[in-house]
Legacy VTK file of the C-alpha trace (Angstrom):
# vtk DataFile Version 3.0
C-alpha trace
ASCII
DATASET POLYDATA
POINTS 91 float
-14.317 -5.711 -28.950
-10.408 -6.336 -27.322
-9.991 -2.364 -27.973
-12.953 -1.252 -26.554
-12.154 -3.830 -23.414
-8.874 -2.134 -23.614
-9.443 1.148 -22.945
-12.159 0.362 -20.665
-9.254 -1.537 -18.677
-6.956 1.680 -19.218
-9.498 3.981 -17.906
-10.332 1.958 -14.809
-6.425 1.736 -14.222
-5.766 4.983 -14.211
-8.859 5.755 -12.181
-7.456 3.172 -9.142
-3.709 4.815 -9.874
-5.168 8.585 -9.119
-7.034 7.799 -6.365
-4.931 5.422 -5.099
-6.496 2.089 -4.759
-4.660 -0.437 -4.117
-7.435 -3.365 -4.185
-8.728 -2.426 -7.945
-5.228 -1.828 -9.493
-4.732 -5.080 -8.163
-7.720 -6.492 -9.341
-6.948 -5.248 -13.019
-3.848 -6.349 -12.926
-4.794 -9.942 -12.355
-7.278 -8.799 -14.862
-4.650 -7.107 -17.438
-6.176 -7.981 -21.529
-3.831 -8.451 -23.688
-1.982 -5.423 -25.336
-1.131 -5.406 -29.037
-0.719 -1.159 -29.426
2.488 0.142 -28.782
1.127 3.082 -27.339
-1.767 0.842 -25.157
1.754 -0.654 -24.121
3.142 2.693 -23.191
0.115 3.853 -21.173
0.099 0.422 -19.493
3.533 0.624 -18.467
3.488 4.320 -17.274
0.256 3.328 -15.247
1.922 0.398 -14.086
5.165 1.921 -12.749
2.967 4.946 -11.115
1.299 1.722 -9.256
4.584 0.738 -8.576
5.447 4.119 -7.046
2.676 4.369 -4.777
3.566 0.294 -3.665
6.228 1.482 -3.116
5.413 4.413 -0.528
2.945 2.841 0.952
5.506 0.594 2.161
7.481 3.512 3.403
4.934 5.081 5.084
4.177 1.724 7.053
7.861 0.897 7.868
8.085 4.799 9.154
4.744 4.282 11.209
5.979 1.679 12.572
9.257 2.553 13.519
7.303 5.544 15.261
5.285 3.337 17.329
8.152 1.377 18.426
9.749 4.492 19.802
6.386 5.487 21.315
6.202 2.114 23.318
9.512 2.574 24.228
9.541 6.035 25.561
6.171 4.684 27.698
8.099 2.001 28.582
10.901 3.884 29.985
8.460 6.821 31.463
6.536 4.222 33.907
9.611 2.673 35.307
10.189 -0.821 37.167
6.709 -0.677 39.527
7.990 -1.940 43.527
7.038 -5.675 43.860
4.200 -6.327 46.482
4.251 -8.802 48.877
0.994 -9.627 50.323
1.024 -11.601 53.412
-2.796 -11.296 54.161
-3.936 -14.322 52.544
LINES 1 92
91 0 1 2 3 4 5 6 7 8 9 10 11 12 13 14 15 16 17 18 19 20 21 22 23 24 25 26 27 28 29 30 31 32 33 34 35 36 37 38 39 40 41 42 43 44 45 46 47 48 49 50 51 52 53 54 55 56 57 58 59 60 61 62 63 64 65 66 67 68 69 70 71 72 73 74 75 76 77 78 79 80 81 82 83 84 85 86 87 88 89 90
């Protein structure tokens, strides 16, 4: 029963690893059986460190998008200028 939950758990991980979803590796992570095969370890850990990977640039991505977007503002920022106060004396 453990090795058929096993590779079921494998098979799901590498599933969320290739198509890159975050909330199920996640999920089986929190969700990880136990491993008693050296080579169930060894597929674990390569799928594991490829989920890693992807953490990883995903974070990069977001830092560079948002380092973009901060240059953006700041180049709108700059293009607009200091607007001329008003002073309104009709009221």
């Amino acid at each position: 029963m453990l090795g058929e939950r096993l590779q079921v758990w494998l098979k799901k991980l590498k599933i969320a690893v290739i198509q890159k979803d975050m909330a199920m590796i996640n999920h089986l992570l929190e969700d990880m059986p136990k491993l008693e095969n050296i080579e169930d370890m060894k597929q674990a850990q390569f799928l594991i460190e490829e989920a890693t990977s992807i953490v990883q640039k995903l974070k990069d991505d977001t830092v560079t998008s948002m380092q973009q977007m901060k240059k953006n503002i700041d180049f709108l920022k700059s293009a607009i200028g200091d607007t001329p106060a008003k002073f309104d004396i009709t009221s």
